[in-house]
C-alpha positions as CSV (number, residue, x, y, z in Angstrom):
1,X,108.8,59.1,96.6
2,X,105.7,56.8,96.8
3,X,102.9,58.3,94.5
4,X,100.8,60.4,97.1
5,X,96.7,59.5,96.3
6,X,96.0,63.1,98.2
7,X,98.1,64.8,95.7
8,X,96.6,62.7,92.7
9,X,93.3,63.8,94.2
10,X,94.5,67.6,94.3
11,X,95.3,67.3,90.6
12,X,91.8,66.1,89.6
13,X,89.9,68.9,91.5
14,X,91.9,71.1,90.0
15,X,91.4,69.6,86.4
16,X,87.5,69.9,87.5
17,X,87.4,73.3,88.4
18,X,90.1,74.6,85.4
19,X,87.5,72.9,83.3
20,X,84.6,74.6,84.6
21,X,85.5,77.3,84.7
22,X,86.9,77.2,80.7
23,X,83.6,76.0,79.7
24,X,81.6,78.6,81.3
25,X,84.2,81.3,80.1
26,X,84.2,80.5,76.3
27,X,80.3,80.6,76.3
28,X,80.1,84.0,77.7
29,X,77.5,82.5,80.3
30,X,77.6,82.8,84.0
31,X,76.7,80.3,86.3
32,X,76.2,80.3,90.7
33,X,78.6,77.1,90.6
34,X,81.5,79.5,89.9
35,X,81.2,80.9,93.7
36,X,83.2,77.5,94.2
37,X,85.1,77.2,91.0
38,X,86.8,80.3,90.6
39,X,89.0,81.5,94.1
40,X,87.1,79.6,96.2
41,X,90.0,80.1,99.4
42,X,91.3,83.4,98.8
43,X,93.4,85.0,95.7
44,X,94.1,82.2,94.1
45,X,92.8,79.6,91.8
46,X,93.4,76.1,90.2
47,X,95.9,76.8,87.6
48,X,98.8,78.6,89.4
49,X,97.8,75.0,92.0
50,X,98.0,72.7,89.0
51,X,101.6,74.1,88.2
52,X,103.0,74.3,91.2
53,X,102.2,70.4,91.8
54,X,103.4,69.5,88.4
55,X,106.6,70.9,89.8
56,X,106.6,69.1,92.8
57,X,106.0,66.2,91.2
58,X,108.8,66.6,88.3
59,X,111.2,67.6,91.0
60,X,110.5,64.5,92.9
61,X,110.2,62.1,90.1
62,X,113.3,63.0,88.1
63,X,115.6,63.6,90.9
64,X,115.4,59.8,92.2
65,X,118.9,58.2,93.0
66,X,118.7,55.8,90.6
67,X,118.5,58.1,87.8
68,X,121.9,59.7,86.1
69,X,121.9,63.1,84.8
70,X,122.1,61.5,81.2
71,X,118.7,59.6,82.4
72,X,116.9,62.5,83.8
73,X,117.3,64.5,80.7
74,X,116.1,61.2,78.3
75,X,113.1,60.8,80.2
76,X,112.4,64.8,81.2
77,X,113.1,65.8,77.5
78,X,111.0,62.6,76.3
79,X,107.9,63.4,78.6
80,X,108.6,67.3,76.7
81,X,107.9,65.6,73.3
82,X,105.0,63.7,74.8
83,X,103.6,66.9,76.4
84,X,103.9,68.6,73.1
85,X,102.4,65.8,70.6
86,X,99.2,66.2,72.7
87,X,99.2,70.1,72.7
88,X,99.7,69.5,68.8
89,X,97.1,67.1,68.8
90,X,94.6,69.6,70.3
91,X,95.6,72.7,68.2
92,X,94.3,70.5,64.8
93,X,91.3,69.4,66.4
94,X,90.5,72.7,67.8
95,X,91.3,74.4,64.1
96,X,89.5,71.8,62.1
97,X,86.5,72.7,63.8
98,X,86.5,76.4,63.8
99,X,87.0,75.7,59.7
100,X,84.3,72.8,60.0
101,X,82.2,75.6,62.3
102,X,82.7,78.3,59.6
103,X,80.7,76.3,57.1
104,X,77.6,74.6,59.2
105,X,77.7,77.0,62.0
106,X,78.2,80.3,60.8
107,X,76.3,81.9,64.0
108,X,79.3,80.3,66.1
109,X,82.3,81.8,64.9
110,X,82.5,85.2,66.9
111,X,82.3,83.2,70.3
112,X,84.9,80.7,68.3
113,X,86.9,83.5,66.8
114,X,87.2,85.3,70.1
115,X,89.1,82.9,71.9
116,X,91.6,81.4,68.9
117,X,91.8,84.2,66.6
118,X,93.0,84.4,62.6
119,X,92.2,81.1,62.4
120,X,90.2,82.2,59.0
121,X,92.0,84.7,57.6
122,X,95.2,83.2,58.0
123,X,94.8,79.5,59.0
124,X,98.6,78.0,57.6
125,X,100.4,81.2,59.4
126,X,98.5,80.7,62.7
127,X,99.1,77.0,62.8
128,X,102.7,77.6,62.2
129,X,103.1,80.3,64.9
130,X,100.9,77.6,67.4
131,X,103.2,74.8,66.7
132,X,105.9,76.7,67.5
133,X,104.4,77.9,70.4
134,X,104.5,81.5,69.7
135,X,101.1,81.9,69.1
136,X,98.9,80.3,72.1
137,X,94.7,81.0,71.5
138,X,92.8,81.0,74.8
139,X,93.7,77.8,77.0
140,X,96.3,76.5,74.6
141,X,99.1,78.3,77.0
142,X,99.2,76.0,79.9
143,X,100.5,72.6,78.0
144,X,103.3,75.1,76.5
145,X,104.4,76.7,79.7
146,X,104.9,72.8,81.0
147,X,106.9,71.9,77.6
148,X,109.4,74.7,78.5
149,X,109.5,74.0,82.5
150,X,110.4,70.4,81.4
151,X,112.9,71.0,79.0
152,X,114.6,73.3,81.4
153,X,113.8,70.2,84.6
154,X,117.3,68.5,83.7
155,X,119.4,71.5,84.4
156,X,117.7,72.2,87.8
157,X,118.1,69.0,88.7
158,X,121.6,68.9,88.0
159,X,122.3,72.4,90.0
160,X,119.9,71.0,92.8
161,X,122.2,67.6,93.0
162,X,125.7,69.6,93.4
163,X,124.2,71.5,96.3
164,X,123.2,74.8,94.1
165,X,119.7,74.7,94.9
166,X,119.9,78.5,96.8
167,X,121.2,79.9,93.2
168,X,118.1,78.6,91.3
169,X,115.8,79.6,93.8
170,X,117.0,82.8,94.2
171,X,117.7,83.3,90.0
172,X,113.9,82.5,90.1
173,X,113.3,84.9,92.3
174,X,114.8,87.7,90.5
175,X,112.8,86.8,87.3
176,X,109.6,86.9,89.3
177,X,110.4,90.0,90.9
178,X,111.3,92.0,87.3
179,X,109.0,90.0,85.1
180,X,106.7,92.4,84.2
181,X,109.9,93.9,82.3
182,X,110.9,90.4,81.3
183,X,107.5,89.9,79.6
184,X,106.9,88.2,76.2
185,X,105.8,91.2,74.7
186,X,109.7,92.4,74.5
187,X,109.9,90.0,71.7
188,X,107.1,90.8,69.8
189,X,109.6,92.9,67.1
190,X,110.9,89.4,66.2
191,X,107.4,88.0,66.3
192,X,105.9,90.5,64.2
193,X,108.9,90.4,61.3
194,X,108.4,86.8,61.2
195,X,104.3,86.4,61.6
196,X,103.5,90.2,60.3
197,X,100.4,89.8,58.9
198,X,98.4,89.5,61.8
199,X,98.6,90.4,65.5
200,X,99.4,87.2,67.7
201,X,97.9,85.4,71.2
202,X,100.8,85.3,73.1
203,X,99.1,83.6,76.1
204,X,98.0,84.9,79.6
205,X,100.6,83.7,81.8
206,X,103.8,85.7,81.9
207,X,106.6,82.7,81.4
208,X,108.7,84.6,83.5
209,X,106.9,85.2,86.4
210,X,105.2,82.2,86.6
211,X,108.5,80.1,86.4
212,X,108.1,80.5,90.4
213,X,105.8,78.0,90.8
214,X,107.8,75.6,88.7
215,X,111.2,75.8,90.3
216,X,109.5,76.4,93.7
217,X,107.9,72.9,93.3
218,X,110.6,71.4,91.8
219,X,112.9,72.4,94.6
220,X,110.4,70.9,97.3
221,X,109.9,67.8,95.2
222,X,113.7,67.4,95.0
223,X,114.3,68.0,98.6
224,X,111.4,65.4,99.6
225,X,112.6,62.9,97.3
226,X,115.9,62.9,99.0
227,X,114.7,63.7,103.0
228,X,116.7,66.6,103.0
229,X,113.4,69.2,104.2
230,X,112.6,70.2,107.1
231,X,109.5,72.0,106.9
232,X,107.2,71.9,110.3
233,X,107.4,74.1,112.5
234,X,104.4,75.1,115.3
235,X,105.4,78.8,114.8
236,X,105.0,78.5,111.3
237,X,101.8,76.6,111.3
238,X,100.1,79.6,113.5
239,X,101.7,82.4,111.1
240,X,100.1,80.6,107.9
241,X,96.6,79.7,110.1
242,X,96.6,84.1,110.8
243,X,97.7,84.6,107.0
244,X,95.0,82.1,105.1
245,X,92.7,83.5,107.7
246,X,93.0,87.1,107.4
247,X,92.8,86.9,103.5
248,X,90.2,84.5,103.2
249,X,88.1,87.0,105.4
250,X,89.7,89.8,103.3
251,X,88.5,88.2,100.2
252,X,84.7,87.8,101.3
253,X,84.5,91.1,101.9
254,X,84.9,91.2,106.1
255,X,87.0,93.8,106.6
256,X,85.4,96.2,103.4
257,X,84.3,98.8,105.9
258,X,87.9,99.6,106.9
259,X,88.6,100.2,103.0
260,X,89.9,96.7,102.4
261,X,88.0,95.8,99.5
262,X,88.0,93.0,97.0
263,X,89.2,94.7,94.0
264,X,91.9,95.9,96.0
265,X,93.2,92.4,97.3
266,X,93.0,91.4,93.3
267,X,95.6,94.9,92.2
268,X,98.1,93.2,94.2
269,X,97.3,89.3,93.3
270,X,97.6,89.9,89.2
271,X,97.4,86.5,88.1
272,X,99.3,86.6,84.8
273,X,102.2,88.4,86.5
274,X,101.6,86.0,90.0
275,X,101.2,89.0,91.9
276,X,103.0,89.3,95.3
277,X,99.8,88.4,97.8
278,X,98.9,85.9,95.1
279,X,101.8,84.3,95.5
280,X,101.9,84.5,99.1
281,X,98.3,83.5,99.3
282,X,98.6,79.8,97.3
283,X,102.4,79.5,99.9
284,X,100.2,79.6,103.3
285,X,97.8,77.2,101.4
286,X,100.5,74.6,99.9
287,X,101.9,74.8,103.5
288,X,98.7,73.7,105.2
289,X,97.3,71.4,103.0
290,X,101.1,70.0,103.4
291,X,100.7,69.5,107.0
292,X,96.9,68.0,106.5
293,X,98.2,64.8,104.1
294,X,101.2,64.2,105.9
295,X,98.9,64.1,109.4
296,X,96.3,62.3,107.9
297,X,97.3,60.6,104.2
298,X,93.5,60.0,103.5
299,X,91.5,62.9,104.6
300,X,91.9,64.5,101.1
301,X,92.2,61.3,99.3
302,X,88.4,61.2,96.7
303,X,88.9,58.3,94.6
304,X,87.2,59.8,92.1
305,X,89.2,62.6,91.5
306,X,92.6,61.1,92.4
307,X,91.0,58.6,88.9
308,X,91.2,61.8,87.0
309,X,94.5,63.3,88.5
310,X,96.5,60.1,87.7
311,X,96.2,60.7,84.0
312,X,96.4,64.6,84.1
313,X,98.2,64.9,80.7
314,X,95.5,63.4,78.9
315,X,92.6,64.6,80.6
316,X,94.0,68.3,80.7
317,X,94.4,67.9,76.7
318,X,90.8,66.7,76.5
319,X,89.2,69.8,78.2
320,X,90.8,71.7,76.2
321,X,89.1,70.0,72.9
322,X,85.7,69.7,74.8
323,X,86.0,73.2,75.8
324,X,86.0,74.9,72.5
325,X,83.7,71.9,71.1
326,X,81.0,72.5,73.6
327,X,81.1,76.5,73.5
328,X,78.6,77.4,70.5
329,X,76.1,75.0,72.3
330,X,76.6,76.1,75.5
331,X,76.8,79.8,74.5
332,X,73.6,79.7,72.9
333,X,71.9,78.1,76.0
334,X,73.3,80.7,78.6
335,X,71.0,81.6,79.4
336,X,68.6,78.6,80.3
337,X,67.3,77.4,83.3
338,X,69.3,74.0,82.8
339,X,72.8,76.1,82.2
340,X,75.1,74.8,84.8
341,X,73.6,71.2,84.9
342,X,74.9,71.8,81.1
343,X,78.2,72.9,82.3
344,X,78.3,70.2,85.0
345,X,77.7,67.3,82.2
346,X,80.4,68.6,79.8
347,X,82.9,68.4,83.2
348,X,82.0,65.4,83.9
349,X,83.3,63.8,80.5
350,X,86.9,64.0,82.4
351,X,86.2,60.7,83.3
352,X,85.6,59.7,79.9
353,X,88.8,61.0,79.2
354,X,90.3,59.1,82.2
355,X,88.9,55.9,81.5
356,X,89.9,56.0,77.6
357,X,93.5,56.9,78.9
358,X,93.9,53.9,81.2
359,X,92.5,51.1,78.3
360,X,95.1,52.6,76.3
361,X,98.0,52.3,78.6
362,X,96.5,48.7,79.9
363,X,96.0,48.1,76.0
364,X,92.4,47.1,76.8
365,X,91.3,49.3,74.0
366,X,92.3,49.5,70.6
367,X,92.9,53.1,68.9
368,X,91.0,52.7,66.4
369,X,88.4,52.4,69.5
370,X,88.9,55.4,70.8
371,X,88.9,56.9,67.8
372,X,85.6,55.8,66.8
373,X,84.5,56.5,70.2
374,X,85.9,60.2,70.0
375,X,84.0,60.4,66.6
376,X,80.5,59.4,67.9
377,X,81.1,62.0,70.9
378,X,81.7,64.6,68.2
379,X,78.8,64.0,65.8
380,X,76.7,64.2,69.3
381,X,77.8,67.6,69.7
382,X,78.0,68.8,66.5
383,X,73.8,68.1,66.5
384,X,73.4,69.4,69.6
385,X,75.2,72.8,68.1
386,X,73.2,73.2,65.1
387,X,70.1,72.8,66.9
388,X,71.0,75.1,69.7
389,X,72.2,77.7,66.9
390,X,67.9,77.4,66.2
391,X,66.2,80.5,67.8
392,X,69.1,83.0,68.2
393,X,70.0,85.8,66.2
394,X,72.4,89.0,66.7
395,X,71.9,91.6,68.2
396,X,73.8,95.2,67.5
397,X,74.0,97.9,69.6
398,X,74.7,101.7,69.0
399,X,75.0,105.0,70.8
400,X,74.7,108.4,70.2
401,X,75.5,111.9,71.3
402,X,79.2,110.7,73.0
403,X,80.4,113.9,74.7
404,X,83.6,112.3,76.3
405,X,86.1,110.4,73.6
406,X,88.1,108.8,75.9
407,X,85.6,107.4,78.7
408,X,85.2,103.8,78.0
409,X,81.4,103.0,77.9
410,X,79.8,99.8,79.4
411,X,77.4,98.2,78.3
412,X,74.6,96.0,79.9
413,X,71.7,93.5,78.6
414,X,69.5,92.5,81.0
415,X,66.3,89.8,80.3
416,X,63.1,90.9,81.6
417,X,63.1,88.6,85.0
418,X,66.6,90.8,85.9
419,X,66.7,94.1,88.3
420,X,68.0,97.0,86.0
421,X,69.5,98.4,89.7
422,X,71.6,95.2,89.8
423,X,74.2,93.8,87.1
424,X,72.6,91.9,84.7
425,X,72.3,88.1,84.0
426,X,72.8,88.5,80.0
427,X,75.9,90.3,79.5
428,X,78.2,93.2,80.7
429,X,81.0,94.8,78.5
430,X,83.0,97.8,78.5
431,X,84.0,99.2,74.9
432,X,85.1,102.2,73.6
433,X,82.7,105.3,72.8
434,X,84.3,104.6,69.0
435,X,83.4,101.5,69.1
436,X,79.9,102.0,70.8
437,X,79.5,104.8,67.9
438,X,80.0,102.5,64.9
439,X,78.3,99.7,67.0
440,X,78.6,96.4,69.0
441,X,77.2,93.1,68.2
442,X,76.8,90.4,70.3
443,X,76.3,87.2,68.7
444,X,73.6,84.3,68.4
445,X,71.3,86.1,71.4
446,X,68.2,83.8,71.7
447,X,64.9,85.0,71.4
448,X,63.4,86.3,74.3
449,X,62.9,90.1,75.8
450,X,65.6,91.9,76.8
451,X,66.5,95.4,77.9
452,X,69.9,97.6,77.4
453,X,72.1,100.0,79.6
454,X,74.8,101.8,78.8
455,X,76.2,104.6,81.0
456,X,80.0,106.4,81.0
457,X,81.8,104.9,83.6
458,X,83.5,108.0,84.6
459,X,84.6,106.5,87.7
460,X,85.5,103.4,86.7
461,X,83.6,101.5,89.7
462,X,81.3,99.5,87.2
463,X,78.4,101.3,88.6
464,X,75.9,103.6,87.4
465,X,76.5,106.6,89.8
466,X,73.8,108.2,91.5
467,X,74.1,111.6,92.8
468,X,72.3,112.9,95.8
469,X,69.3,114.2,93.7
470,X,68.6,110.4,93.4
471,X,69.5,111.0,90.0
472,X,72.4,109.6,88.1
473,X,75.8,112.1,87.3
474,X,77.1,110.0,84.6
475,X,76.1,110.3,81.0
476,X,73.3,107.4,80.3
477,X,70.6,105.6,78.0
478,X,68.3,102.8,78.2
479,X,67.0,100.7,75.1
480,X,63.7,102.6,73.6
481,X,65.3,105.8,74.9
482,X,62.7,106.4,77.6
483,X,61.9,109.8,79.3
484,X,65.3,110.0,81.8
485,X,64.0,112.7,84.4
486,X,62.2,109.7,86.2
487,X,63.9,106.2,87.2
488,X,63.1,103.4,84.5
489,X,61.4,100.7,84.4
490,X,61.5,97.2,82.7
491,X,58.5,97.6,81.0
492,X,59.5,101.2,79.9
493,X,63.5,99.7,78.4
494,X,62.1,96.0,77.7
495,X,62.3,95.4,73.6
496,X,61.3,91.4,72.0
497,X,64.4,90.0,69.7
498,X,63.2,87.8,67.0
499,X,65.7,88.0,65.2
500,X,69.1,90.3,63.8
501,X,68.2,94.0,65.1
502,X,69.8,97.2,65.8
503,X,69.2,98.9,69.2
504,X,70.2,102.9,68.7
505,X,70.4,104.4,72.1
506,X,70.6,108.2,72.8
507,X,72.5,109.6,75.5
């Protein structure tokens, strides 16, 4: 199969927006741009895409006549090793700074230790259990799901050659449908005796259930490799038009008045267990975007992006470093005006990425270059980190006179330009009234005015209920604890931070 630029193309949006979207994640920030970043087409987003190509494209590339079974597995098994050098690679970066972070940067660690966890306490033991991919801190548990799908390529091949192509699919299928029994979790017993001192990361994506997307694009990329699929059909087209349609309409909110509402559509499109309309959803997608490239092979073709697609395994490994470099910076400037052109500039060092990976493979650049090169990029955002860490300061929060023990409790920090009847632009969290009645910090807040929330969210609709006195029924408190009998202003619940400070709030 001739390399398709569309599909290159593909690969580098999706790289784009899986790297957006990581970068404003880690910093605990929110930003407009992720109205297009996040499930921009329906329930669905870039990294169940990102897979499913990957399998399309092993399935295509490894199946090729020329190549014997003893072949396939040299060079699958070989681009396994390669996949997991780099995932290595990361994990010591990523590590040597959260240890380089706990010395010059102590403000930073709780957004660091949030996403890779017991990287302090027990840094030997969680290295271990990484390398062996057991233990997989936030974004680290892509790279190991493709190490396993390509160890496993060989023997799918091989059935897929001798005609048993219907036994994988539907094997695959049967782990889909009963993976949320066939979950990782079932072998935490073994995990524990062996790493028992502290409590893993075993990644967000259910292995089992997110196999699908694997074998289903492997078994496509097999069949177009050897013109054996038949795929069009007019029928077919209309019946995915209606589908991607009707969701994408369902998932803006058109049909909410008839009870169809958002959070609904996401109950049945889980995205660690690849829910059912989830599934279905990215299928009527893959199927019309099919239909698009093969009608017209450079309507989707961006040469920019199809620059990042081509060298995916090094550029996915470098947002993954420049994602937990870039998160104390960015988390302390969340909240600036300049945010997402932040965000936008950190992205946009995927073409760094890609540029560095294509002097290496032309041998244009020397790695000692790219080391140094990678060095001066790091000192650049090391400074930036300690000088954004200037200026912010933590910020505890605490609440009293908890009737209900098992109601979780959110709470909400607004700045002083925000609506207190809307959801704030500083942060939203829902904890436990244990928790809330010992106390919650949130780390390196900059200075500024700010007000707090917190309410019981009996209902569990995210919402401070209000009754039909115009008053609210759940249990309540504002920062300042402010006379409740009336509505509350800013000015009334607006406190300055200047530094570390406890907020005690009554209910």
């Amino acid at each position: 199969m001739k390399r398709i630029a569309a599909l290159d193309s593909i690969r580098g949006l999706l790289l784009l927006l899986m790297t957006i979207n990581h970068l404003i994640w880690i910093s605990g920030g929110y930003s407009v741009i992720q109205n297009v970043t996040l499930q921009p087409l329906g329930q669905f987003g870039a990294a169940e895409c990102f897979v499913f190509i990957s399998g399309l494209l092993a399935g295509a590339i490894y199946s090729r006549e020329s190549l014997t079974n003893t072949e396939t597995i040299t060079k699958a098994w070989h681009r396994a090793f390669s996949i997991y050098r780099y995932h290595i690679g990361c994990l010591l970066i990523v590590f040597a700074w959260i240890l380089i972070a706990a010395y010059l940067l102590p403000s930073a660690l709780p957004i660091l230790e949030h996403s890779a966890q017991n990287v302090l306490e027990n840094p030997f033991k969680t290295l271990i259990a990484s390398v062996v991919l057991v233990n997989q801190p936030n974004y680290f548990d892509i790279l190991p799901l493709y190490i396993i799908f390509m160890l496993l390529l060989p023997v799918l091949i091989m059935a897929y050659r001798k005609g048993l192509g219907w036994a994988v699919v539907s094997i695959s299928i049967i782990l889909w449908i009963f993976s949320k029994e066939l979950n990782t979790t079932i072998l935490l017993p073994l995990f524990s005796f062996v790493f028992s001192s502290f409590k893993l990361q075993l990644g967000y994506f259910n292995l089992f259930a997110w196999q699908l997307l694997f074998v289903g694009g492997s078994t496509l990329g097999f069949m177009l490799q050897n013109k054996t699929l038949r795929w069009q059909h007019p029928a077919l087209t209309v019946i995915a038009v209606i589908i991607a349609t009707g969701l994408f309409a369902a998932h803006y909110g058109v049909f909410s008045d008839y009870g169809i509402q958002r959070w609904m559509l996401s109950s049945y499109a889980d995205k660690p267990e690849l829910g059912w309309l989830r599934t279905l959803n990215i299928t009527v997608w893959v199927y019309l975007i099919a239909i698009i490239i093969q009608r017209y092979p450079n309507a989707l073709h961006i040469k920019a992006l199809s620059y990042i697609g081509r060298h995916s395994l090094r550029v996915f490994s470098w947002q993954v470093v420049i994602v937990y470099l870039s998160a104390p910076l960015l988390h302390n400037l969340r909240l600036e005006s300049y945010y997402t052109l932040l965000i936008i500039a950190f992205a946009a060092t995927l073409w760094i990425a890609a540029l560095l990976s294509e002097k290496l493979n032309t041998h244009t650049v020397s790695r000692l270059h790219w080391v140094s090169g990678f060095s001066v990029m790091l000192s650049f955002i090391m400074l930036g980190n300690i000088v954004s860490a200037e200026g912010v300061s933590p910020l505890t929060i605490k609440v009293t006179n908890i009737n209900d023990p098992k109601t979780s409790v959110l709470v909400l920090v607004y700045d002083e330009k925000d609506d207190l009847t809307q959801y704030p632009s500083v942060y939203l969290n829902a904890y436990s009234p244990q928790k809330l009645a010992q106390g919650v910090t949130i780390g390196a807040l900059p200075s500024g005015n700010y007000a707090v929330l917190v309410f019981q969210d009996n209902d569990g609709d995210y919402n401070l209920t209000i009754g039909n006195n115009g008053m609210p029924i759940e249990r309540f408190g504002y920062s300042n604890n402010p006379p409740l009998d009336t509505p509350v202003s800013m000015e009334q619940a607006k406190f300055a931070h200047r530094g570390p400070q406890t907020q005690t709030i009554n209910f």
